[in-house]
C-alpha positions as a Markdown table, in Angstrom:
| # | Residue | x | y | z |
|---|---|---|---|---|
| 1 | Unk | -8.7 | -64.7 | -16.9 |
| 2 | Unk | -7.5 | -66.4 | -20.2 |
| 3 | Unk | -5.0 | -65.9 | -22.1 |
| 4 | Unk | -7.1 | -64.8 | -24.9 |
| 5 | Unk | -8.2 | -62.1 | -22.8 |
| 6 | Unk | -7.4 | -59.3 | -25.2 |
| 7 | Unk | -9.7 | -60.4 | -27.9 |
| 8 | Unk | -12.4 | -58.2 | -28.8 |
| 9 | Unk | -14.5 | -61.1 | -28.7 |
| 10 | Unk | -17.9 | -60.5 | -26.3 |
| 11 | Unk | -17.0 | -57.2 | -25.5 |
| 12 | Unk | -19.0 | -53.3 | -25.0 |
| 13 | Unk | -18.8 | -50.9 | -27.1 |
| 14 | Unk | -17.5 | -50.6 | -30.7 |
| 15 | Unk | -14.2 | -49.4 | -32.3 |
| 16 | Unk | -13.2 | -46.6 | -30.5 |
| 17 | Unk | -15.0 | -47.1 | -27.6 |
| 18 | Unk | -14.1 | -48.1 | -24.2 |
| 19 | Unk | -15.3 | -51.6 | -23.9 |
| 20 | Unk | -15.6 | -53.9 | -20.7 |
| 21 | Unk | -15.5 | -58.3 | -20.4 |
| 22 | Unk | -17.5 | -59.0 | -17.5 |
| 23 | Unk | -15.9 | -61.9 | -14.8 |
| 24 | Unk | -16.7 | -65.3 | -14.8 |
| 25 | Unk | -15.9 | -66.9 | -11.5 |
| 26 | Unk | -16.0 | -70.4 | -9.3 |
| 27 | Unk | -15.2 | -71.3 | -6.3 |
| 28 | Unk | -11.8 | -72.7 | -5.1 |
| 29 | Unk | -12.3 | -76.7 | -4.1 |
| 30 | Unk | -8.7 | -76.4 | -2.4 |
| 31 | Unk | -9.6 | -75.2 | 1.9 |
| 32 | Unk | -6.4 | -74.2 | 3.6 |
| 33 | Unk | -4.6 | -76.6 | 5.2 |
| 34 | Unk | -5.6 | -79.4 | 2.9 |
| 35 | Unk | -2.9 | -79.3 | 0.6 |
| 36 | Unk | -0.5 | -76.2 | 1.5 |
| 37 | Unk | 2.5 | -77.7 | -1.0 |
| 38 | Unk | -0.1 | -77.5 | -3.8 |
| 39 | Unk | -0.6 | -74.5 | -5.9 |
| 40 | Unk | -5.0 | -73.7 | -5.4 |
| 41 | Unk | -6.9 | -73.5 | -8.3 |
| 42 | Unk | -6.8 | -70.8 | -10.2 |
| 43 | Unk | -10.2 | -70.4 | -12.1 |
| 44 | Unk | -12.1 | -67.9 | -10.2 |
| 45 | Unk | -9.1 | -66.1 | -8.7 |
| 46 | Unk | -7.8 | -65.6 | -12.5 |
| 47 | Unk | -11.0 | -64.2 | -13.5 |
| 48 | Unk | -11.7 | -61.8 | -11.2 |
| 49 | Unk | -7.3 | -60.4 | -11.3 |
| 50 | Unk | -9.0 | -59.6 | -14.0 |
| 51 | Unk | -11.7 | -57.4 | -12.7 |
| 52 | Unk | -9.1 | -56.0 | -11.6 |
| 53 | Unk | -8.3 | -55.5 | -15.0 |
| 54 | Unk | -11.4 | -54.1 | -15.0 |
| 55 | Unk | -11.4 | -55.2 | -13.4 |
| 56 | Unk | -10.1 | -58.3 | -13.1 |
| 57 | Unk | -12.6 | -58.1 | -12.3 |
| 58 | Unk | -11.1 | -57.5 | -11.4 |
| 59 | Unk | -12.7 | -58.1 | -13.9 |
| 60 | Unk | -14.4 | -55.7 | -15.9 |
| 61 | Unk | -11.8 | -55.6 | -17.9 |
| 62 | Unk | -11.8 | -52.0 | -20.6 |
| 63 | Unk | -10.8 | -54.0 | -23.6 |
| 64 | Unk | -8.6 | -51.9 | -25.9 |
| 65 | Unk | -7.2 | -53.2 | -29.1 |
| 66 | Unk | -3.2 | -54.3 | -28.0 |
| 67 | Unk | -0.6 | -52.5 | -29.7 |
| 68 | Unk | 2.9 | -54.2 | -29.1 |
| 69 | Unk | 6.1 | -52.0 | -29.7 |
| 70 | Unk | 9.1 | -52.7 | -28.2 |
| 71 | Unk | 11.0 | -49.9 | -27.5 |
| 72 | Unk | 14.2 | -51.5 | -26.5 |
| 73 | Unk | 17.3 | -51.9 | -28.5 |
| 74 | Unk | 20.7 | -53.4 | -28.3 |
| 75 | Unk | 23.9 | -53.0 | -29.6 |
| 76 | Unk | 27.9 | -53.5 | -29.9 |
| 77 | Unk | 30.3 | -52.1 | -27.3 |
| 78 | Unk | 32.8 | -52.9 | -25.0 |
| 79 | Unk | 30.9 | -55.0 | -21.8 |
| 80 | Unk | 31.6 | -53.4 | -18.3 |
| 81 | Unk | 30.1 | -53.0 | -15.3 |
| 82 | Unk | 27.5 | -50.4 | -14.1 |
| 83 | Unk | 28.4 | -47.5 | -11.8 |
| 84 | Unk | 26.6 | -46.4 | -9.1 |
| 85 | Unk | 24.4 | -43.9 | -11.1 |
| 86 | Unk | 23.2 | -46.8 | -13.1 |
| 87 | Unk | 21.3 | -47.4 | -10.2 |
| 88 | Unk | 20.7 | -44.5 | -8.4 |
| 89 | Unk | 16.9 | -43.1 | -7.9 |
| 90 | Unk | 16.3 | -40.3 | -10.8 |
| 91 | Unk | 13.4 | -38.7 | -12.5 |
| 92 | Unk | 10.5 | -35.6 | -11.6 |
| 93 | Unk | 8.4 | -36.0 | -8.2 |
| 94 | Unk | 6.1 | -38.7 | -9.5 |
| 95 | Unk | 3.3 | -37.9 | -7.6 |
| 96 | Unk | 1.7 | -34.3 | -5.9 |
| 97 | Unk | -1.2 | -35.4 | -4.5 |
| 98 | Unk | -4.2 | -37.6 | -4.0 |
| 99 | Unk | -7.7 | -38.1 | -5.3 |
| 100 | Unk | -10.1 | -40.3 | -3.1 |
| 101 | Unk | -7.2 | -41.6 | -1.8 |
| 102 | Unk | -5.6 | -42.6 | -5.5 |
| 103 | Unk | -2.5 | -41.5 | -5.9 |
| 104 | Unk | -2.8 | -38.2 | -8.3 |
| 105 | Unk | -1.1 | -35.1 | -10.2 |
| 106 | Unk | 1.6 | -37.1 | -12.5 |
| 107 | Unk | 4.4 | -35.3 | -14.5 |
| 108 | Unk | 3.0 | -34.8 | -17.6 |
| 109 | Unk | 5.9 | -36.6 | -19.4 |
| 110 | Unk | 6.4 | -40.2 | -20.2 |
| 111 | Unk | 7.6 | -40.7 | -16.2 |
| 112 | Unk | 4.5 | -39.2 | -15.3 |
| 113 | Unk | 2.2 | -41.6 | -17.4 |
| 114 | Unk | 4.2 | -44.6 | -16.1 |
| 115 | Unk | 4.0 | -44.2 | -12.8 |
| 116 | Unk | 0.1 | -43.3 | -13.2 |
| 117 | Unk | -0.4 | -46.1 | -15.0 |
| 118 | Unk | 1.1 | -48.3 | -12.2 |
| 119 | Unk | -0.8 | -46.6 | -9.1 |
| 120 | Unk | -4.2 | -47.3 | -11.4 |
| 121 | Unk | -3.7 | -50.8 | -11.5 |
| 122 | Unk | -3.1 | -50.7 | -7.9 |
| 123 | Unk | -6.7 | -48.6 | -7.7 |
| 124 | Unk | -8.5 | -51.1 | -9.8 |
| 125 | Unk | -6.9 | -54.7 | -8.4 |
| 126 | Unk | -7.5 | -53.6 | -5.0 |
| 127 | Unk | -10.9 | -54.4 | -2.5 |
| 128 | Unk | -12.5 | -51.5 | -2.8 |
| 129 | Unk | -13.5 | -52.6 | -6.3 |
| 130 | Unk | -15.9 | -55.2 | -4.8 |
| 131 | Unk | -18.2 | -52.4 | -3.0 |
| 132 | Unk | -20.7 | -50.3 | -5.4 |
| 133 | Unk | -19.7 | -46.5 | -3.5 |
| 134 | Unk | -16.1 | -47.2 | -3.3 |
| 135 | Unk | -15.9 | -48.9 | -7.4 |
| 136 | Unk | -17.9 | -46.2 | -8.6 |
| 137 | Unk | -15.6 | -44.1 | -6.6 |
| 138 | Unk | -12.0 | -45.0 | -8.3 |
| 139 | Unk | -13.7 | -45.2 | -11.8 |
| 140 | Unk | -14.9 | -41.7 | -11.5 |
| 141 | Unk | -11.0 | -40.7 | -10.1 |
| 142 | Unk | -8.9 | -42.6 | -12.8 |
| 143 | Unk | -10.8 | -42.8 | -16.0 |
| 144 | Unk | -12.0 | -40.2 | -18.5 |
| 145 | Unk | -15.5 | -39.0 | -17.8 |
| 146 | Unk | -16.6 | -40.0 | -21.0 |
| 147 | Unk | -14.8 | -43.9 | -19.9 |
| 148 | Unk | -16.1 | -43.5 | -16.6 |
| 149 | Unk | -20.0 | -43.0 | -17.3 |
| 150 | Unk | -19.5 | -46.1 | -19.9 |
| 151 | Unk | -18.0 | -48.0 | -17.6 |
| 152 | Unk | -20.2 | -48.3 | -14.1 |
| 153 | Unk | -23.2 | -49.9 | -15.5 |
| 154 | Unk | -21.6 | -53.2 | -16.8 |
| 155 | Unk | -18.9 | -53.2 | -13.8 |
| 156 | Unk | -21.9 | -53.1 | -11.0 |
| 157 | Unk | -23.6 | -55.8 | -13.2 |
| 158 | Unk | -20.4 | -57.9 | -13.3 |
| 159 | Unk | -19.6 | -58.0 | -9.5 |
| 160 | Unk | -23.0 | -59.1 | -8.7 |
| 161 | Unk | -24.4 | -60.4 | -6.0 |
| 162 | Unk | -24.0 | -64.4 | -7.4 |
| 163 | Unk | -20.2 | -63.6 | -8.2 |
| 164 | Unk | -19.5 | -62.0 | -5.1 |
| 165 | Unk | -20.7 | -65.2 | -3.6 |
| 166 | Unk | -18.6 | -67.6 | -5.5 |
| 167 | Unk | -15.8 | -65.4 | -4.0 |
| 168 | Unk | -17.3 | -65.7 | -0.2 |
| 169 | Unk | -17.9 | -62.4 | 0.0 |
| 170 | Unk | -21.8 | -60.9 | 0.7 |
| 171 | Unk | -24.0 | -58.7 | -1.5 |
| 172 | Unk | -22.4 | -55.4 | -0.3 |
| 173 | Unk | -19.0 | -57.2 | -0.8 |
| 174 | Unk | -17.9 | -58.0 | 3.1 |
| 175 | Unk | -16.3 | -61.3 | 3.8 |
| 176 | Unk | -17.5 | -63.4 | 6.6 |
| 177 | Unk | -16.8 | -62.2 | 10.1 |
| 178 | Unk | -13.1 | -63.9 | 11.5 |
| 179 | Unk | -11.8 | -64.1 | 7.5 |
| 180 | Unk | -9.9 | -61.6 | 5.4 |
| 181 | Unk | -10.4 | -61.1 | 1.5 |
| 182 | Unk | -7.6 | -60.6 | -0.2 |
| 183 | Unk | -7.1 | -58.7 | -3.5 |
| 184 | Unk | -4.0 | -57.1 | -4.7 |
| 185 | Unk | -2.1 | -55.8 | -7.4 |
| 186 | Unk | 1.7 | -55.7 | -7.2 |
| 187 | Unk | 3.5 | -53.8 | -10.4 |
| 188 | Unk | 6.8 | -55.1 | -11.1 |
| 189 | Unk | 7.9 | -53.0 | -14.3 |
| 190 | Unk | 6.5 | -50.6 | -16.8 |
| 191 | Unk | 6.9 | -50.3 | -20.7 |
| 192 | Unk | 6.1 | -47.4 | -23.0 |
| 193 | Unk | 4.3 | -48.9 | -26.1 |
| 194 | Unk | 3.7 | -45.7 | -27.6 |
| 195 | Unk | 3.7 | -41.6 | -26.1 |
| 196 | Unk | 2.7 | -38.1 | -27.4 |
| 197 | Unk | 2.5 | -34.9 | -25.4 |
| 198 | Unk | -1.6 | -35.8 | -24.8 |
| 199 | Unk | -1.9 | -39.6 | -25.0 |
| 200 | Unk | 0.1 | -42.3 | -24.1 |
| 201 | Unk | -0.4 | -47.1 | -24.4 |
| 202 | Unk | 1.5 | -48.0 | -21.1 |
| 203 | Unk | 2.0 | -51.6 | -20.0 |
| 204 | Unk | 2.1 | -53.1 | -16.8 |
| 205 | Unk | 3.4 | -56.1 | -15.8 |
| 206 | Unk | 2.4 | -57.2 | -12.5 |
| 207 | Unk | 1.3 | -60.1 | -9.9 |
| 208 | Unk | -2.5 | -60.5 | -8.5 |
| 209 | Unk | -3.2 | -62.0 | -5.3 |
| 210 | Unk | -6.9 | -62.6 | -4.8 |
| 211 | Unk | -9.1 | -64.9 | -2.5 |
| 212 | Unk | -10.3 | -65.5 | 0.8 |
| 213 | Unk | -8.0 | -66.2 | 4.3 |
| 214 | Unk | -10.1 | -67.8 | 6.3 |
| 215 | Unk | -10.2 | -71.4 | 8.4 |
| 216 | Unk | -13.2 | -72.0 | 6.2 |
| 217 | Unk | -12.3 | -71.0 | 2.9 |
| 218 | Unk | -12.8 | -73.0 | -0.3 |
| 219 | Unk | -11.1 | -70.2 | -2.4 |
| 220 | Unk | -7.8 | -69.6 | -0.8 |
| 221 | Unk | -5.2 | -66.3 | -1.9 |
| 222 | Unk | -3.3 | -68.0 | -4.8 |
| 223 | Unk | -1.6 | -65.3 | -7.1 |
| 224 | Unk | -1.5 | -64.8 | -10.8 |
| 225 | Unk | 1.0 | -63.1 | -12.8 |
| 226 | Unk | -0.7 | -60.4 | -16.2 |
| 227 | Unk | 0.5 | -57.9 | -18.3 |
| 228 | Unk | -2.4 | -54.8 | -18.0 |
| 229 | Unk | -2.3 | -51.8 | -20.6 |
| 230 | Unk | -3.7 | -48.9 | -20.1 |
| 231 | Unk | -4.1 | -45.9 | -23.4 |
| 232 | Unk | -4.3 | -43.2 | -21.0 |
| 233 | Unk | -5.1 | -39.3 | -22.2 |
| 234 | Unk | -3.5 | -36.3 | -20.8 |
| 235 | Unk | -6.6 | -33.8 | -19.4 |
| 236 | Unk | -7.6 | -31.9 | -16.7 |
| 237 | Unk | -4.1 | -31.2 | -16.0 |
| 238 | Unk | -3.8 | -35.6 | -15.4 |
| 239 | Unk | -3.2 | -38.5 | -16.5 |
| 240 | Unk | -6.5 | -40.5 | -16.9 |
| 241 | Unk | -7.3 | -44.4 | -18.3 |
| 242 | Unk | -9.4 | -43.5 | -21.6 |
| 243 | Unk | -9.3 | -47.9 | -22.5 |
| 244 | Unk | -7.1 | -50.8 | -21.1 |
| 245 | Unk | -7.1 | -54.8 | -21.5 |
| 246 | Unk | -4.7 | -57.6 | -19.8 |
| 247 | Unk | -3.3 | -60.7 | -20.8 |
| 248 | Unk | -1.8 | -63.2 | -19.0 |
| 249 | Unk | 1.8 | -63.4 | -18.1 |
| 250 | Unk | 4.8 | -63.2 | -18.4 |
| 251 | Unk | 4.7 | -65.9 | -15.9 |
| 252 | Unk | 8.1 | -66.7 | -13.5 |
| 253 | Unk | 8.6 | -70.7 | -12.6 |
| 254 | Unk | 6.6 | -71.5 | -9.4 |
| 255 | Unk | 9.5 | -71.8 | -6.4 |
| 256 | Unk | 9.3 | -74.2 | -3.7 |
| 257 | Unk | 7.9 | -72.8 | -1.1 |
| 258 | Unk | 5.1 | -74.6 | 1.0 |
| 259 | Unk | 2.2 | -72.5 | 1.3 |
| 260 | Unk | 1.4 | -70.3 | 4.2 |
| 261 | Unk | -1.4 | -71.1 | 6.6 |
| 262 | Unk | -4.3 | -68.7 | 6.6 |
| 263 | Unk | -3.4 | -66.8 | 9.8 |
| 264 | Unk | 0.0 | -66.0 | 8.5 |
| 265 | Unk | -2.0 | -64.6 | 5.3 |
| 266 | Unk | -4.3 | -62.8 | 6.8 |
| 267 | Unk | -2.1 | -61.5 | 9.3 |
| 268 | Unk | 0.4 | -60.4 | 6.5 |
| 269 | Unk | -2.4 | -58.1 | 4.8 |
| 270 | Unk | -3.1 | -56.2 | 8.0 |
| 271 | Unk | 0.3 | -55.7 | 8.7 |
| 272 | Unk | 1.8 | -55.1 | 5.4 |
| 273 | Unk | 0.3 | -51.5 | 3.2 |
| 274 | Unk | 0.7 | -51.0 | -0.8 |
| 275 | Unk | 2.9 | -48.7 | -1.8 |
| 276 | Unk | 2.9 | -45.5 | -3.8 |
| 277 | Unk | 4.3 | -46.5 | -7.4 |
| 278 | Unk | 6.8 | -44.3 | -9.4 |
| 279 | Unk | 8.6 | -44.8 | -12.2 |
């Protein structure tokens, strides 16, 4: 994905309407173990995050019409340090239930919207995206019906069968026997943009890791960091995704660590679940 993204440029669906970019994707060059120091190329994996982002592709992304705020503010005062509350764990039960195995039954407060906001992006940046039941599936769970019904037909004609490929996996979305495909989304904060009792813009800011561990692979799991907002509406006593869109970053310095070999990766993903988010 680009970070001009969030232009309505090429995208479904007119003002108003939930609208979806389709992925573009290529190949890695970079196999692992050929230059683990070296950051991979990014082209296809930043594409697809985005797929995620609708997804980015993940990809399909909804495209809605950003609307910064900023909803912090600062002020004079006497510095000192925080106490223990500061800190401490607060806020309603974030989450009652499950849907399909998405996270479900938010507060319906602006806690409530944040921390749904965070488990969809989980939803949408994560494998199950890249299979025709199990997309069709979490679109149906997370989005407005109205969304959802707009939605399907260009997402199952943007993970097709030729950019499945250029991500190694097969036309039902499976990766090659003794490899692991790797797609996540991991949220690392939450901002309001704007909230009313039945609709409310949430940002996320998170990191994507997407590609294939494998001995063999030509696109290895490099990460990518985007900002995904979501306009989500209050109904059916939940918080569902009416339009979203990403853009990329804010994006941390690379550190120094040397790359992991491909049976650390892969080995990592088995052993390590997502979490439930909360805000």
């Amino acid at each position: 994905m680009s970070p001009d993204d969030d232009r309505n440029d090429g995208l479904f669906g007119g003002s108003g309407e939930t609208r979806t970019r389709l992925p573009e994707g290529e190949g890695g060059d970079d196999v692992y173990g050929t230059r683990r120091s070296a950051r991979p190329a990014r082209g296809s994996s930043r594409s697809l995050v985005t797929v995620v982002g609708v997804v980015v592709l993940l990809i399909a992304a909804i495209a809605f019409a950003n609307r910064g705020g900023d909803d912090s503010s600062s002020g004079g005062g006497d510095a000192k340090k925080p106490d223990a509350s500061s800190t401490a764990a607060t806020g309603e039960k974030p989450v009652g239930g499950k849907n399909g195995g998405i996270p479900s039954g938010y507060a319906h407060d602006e806690q409530g919207a944040q921390s749904a906001a965070s488990n969809y992006a989980v939803a949408l940046g994560g494998t199950g995206m890249f299979k025709v039941d199990s997309r069709h599936g979490i679109v149906d769970t997370i989005y407005t019906p109205a969304a959802s019904a707009k939605l399907k037909a260009p997402m199952d004609k943007a993970y097709s069968t030729k950019f499945l490929e250029t991500l190694g996996l097969d036309a039902k979305g499976n990766p090659p026997q003794g490899s692991t495909f790797v797609s996540r989304t991991v949220p690392v904060g939450t901002k309001v943009l704007k909230y009313s009792n039945d609709e409310a813009e949430i940002s996320v800011w998170y990191m994507g890791l997407l590609g294939m561990s494998g001995q063999r692979s030509t696109n290895p799991v490099s990460s990518t960091w985007q900002t995904w907002t979501f306009t989500l509406r209050w109904a059916d006593g939940d918080w569902k995704i009416t339009a979203d869109s990403q853009k990329s970053g804010p994006t941390p310095v690379p550190g120094d660590e040397r790359a992991s070999a491909s049976d650390d990766i892969s080995k990592a993903i088995e052993e390590y679940g997502g979490f439930t988010y909360a805000r």
